[in-house]
N, C-alpha and C positions, 0 to 999 in steps of 0.2 A: 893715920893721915887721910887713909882713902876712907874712910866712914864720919871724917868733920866734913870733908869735904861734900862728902853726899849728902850730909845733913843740913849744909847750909844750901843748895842747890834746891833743897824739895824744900827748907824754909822760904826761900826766894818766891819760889812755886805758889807757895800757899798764900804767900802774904801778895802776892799780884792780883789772886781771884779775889780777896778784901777789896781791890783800888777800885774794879769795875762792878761792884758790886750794885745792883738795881735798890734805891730808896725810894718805898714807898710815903709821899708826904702825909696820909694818913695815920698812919704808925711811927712815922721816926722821931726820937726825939731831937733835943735841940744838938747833940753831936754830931749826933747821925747826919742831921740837914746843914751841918758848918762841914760835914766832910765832903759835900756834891761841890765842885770847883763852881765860883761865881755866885754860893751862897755865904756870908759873913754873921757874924754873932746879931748884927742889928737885924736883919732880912729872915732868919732862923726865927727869931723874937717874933716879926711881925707875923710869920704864919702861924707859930703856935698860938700868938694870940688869939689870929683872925678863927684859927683851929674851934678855938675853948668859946671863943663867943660865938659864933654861927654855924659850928658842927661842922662835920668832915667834909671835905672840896667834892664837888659830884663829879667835874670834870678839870679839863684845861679850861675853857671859859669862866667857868664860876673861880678857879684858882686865880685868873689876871684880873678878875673883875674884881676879888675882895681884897687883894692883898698890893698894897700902895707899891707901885713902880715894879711892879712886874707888867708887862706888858707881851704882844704876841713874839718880838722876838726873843727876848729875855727867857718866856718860856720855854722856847724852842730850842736854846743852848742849855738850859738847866735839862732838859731832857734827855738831849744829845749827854749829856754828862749823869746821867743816871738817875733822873728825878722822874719817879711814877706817880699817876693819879688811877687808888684802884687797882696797880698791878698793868697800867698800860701809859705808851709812851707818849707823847704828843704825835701825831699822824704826820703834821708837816716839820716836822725835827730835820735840818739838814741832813743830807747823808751828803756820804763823802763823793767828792767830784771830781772826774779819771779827767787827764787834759788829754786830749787829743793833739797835734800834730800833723796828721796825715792832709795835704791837701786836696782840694780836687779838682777833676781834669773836666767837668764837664762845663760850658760856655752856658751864663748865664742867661734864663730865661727873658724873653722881650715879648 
């Protein structure tokens, strides 16, 4: 019992490092890029197209520049969700944002 057990727990394990796993859009094929959340079969299509007729993306710009309806924020969620150009993320990718709460005591400047 105690050895299903542990073998589903390190199954768990391993198949979590798969979810966040970094796709590079020059290498992946069309699964690989339907598995990044917010890429779909038609959007997969249109990069590898854009892929196979103008060659590999050099960066973020040249990726929203050739490929129809991607745009600066569009890429910046594909990113945040694991999509690389190159092996690197988009620069302005959201990061995650802490609320603060605390207020403060000091009297506003005049």
């Amino acid at each position: 019992m105690f050895k299903k057990l542990l073998l589903g727990v390190v199954g768990l394990i391993a198949t979590m490092g798969f979810a966040f796993a970094q796709v590079d859009i020059n290498k992946a094929d069309q699964a690989a890029l339907d598995g990044i959340k917010g890429i779909g079969p038609s959007t997969s299509k249109n990069i590898l197209n854009e892929r196979k007729k103008g060659g590999d993306f050099k960066d973020w710009p040249d990726f929203e520049k050739r490929v129809k309806g991607i745009g600066d924020k569009n890429s910046a969620k594909l990113s945040a969700a694991g999509l690389t150009i190159n092996g690197l993320n988009k620069s302005n990718a959201p990061a995650k944002v802490v609320a603060t709460t605390a207020k403060s005591d000091a009297a506003p400047a005049k």
